[in-house]
MIDREN-905500 format. One record per residue (C-alpha): residue in three letters; x, y, z. Coordinates in steps of 0.5 Angstrom, whole numbers, padded with zeros to 4 digits, always signed. Layout:
<guses>
ALAXYZ ...
</guses>
This chain:
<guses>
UNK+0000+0000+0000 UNK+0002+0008-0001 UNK+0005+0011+0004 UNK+0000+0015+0008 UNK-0003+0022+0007 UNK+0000+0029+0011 UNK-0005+0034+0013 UNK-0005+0040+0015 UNK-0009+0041+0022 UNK-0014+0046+0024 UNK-0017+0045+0031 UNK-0024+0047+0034 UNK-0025+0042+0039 UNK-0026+0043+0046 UNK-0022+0036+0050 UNK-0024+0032+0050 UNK-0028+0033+0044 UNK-0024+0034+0038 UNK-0026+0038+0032 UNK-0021+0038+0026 UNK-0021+0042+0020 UNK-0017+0038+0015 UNK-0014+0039+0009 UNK-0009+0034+0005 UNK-0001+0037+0004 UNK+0001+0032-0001 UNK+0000+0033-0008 UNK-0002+0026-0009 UNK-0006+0025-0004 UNK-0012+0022-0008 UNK-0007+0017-0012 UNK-0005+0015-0005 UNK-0012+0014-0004 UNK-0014+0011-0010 UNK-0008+0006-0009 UNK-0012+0005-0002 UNK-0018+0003-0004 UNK-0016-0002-0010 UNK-0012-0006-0004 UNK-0017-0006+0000 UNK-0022-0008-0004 UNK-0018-0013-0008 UNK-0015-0016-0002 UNK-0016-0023+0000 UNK-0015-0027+0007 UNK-0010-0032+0005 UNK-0005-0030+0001 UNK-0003-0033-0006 UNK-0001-0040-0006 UNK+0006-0042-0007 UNK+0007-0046-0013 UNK+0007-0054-0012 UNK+0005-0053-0006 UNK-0003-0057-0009 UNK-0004-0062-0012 UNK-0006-0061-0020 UNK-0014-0060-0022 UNK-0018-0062-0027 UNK-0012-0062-0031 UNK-0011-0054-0028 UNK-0002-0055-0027 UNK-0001-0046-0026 UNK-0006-0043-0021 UNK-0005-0036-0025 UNK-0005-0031-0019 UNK-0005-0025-0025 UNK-0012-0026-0029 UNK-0014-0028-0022 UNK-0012-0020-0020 UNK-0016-0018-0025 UNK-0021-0022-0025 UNK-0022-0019-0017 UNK-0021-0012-0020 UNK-0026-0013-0025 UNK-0032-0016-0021 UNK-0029-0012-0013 UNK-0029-0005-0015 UNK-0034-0002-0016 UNK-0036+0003-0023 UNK-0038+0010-0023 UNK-0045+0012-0023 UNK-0045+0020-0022 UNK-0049+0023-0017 UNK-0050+0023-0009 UNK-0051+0015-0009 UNK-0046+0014-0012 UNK-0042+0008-0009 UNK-0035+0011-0010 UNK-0036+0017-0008 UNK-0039+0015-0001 UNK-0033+0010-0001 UNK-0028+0016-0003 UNK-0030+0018+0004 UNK-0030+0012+0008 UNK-0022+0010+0005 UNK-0021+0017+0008 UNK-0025+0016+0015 UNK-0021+0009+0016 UNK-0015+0012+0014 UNK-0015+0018+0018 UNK-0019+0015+0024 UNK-0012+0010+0025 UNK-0007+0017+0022 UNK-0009+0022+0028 UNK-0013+0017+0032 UNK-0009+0011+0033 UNK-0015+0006+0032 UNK-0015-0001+0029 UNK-0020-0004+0025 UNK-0023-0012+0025 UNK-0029-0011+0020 UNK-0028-0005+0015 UNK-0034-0004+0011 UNK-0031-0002+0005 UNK-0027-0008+0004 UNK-0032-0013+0008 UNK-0040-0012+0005 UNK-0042-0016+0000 UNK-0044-0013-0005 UNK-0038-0008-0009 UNK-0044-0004-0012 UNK-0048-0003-0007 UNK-0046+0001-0001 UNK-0045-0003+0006 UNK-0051-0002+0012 UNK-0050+0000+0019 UNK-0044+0003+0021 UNK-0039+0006+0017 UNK-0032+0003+0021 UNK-0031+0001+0027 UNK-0024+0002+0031 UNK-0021-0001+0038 UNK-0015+0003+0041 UNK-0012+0002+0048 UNK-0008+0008+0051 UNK-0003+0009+0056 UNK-0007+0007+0062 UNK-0010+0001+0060 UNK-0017+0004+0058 UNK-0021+0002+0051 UNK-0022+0006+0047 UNK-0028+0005+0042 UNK-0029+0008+0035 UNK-0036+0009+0032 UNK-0035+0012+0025 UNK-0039+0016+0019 UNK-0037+0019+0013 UNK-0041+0023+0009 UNK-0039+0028+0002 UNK-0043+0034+0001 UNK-0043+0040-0003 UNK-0049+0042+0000 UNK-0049+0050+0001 UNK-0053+0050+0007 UNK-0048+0051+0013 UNK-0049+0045+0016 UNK-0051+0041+0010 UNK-0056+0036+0011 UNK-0052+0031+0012 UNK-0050+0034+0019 UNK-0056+0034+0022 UNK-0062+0034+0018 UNK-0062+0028+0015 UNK-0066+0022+0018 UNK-0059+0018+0016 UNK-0055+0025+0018 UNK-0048+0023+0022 UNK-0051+0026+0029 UNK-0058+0022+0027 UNK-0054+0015+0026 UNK-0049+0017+0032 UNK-0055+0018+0036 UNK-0058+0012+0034 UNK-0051+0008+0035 UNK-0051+0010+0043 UNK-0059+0009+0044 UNK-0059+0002+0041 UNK-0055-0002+0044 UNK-0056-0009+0041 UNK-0055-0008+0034 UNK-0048-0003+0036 UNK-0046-0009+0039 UNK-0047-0014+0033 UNK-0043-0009+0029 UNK-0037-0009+0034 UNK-0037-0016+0036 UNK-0038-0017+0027 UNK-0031-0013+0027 UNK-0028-0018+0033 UNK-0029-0024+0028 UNK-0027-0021+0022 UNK-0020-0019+0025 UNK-0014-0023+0023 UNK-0009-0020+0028 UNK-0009-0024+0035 UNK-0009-0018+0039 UNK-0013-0013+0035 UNK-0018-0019+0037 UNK-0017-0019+0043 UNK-0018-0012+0045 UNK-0025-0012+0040 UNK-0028-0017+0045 UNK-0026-0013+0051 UNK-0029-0007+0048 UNK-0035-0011+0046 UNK-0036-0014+0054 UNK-0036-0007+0056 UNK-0040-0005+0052 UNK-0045-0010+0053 UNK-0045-0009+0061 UNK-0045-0001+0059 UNK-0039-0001+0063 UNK-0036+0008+0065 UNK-0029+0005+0062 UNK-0030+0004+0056 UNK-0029+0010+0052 UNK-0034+0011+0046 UNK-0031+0016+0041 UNK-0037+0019+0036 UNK-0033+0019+0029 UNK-0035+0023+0024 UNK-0032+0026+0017 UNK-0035+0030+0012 UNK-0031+0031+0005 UNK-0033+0038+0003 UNK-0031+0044-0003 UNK-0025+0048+0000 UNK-0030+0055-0002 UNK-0035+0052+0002 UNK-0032+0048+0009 UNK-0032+0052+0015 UNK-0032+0051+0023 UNK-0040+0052+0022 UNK-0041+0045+0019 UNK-0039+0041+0024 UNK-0047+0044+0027 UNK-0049+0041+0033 UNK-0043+0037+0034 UNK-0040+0044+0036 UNK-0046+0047+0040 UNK-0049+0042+0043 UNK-0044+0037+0045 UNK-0047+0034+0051 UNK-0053+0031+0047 UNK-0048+0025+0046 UNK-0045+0024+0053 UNK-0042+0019+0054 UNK-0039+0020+0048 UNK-0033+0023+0045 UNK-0033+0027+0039 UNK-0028+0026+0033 UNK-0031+0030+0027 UNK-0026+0031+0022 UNK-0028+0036+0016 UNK-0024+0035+0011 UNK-0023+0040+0005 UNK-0021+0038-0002 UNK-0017+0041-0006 UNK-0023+0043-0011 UNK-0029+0046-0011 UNK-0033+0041-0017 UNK-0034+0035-0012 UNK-0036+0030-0018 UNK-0029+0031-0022 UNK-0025+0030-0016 UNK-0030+0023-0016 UNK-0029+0022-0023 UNK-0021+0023-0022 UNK-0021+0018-0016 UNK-0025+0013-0021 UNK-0020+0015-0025 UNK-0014+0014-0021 UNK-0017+0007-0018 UNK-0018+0006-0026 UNK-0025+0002-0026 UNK-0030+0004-0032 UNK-0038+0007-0031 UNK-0044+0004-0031 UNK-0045+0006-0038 UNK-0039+0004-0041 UNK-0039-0002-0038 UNK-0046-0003-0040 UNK-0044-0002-0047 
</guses>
């Protein structure tokens, strides 16, 4: 995978809450997040066999891992379609929340939708990304995540507050119902690889199920948004009101891109990750 991306930083927030304004100072930012999301929705659990190491089938001598590679990427990644459900425009915004949730966050992941869901043309369900840390003292920390990209002049947009799927909305909703959270969080520990990834998953889990006051449960939010139109006004409710999430903390990352015509940055994306659009693959 690429090297990670650098941001400049623009803090808002009050401890423990953080809201960052963050804008990429890497000229290939989007190439490295391109490259991102093509390993992460072409990666397998099991590495490529080693040759000689299975017995001939069906005549089959070679396993050809090349024509596989493309065979992943051709049926994996999704293609681009134009518009606000567009899968890979939600999915720009998701690579972003993991990458930076684990940059500036520290957090580990088990279960990453946009690696994991079924289905490379529909977008995942539920909870956008969930991470587990420990820190120096021992303490869980927990990450509920969302993102979201909007070119909504309003300020807030929608996405923020408005909406019955708005980030605040969801967040809400994650702490309130309790029993599918856990589902998520428990999903994330039997997906994970890493042994001690999974061990931290189940002890958030066990907290989590017995609302346990030292499990520190982060709210995390990021929001991709035009450079002419980010501002600390979008963060909405998130600044003003931050107690309607107690007990949890909130992350909000805003993060400005380096134009103002969202779609072109997605079509450059798609571009980059070099996948066709609907239409030209109908054709």
């Amino acid at each position: 995978m690429s090297d990670g991306i650098s941001f400049a930083l623009d803090e808002h927030g009050a401890d423990p809450h953080r809201l960052v304004i963050l804008s990429a100072t890497d000229a290939d930012w989007l190439e490295r997040l391109a490259e991102m999301y093509r390993v992460l929705r072409t990666a397998r659990r099991l590495p490529d066999p080693v040759p000689g190491a299975l017995p001939p089938l069906a005549g089959v001598d070679v396993l050809d891992t090349t024509r596989l590679n493309r065979m992943l990427a051709d049926t994996q990644i999704a293609k681009r379609s134009g518009g606000n459900f567009d899968v890979l425009r939600s999915d720009l915004a998701e690579v972003l929340l993991g990458h930076v949730g684990e940059r500036l966050g520290g957090f580990r992941y088990g279960y990453i939708s946009v690696r994991d869901r079924e289905s490379a043309r529909q977008p995942g369900r539920g909870i956008d990304q969930v991470g587990v840390r420990i820190d120096q003292n021992d303490a869980i920390h927990l990450m509920l995540g969302e993102a979201k990209v909007s070119s909504d002049p309003v300020a807030p947009p929608r996405v923020v507050d408005y909406n019955e799927d708005s980030l605040s909305k969801s967040h809400a909703k994650q702490l309130k119902m309790r029993a599918s959270t856990l589902e998520r969080i428990m999903q994330a520990y039997r997906y994970c690889t890493d042994p001690e990834t999974q061990t931290m998953f189940g002890l958030a889990g066990m907290q989590f199920e017995d609302i346990d006051p030292r499990l520190i449960v982060h709210l995390t939010s990021l929001l991709v948004r035009p450079s002419s139109l980010a501002a600390p006004a979008d963060f909405g409710s998130y600044a003003d009101t931050p107690d309607q999430f107690t007990p949890g903390v909130i992350d909000f990352y805003l993060v400005t891109t380096d134009t103002d015509d969202i779609e072109a940055l997605v079509d450059k994306f798609a571009e980059l990750i070099g996948v066709d659009s609907e239409e030209e693959d109908a054709a």
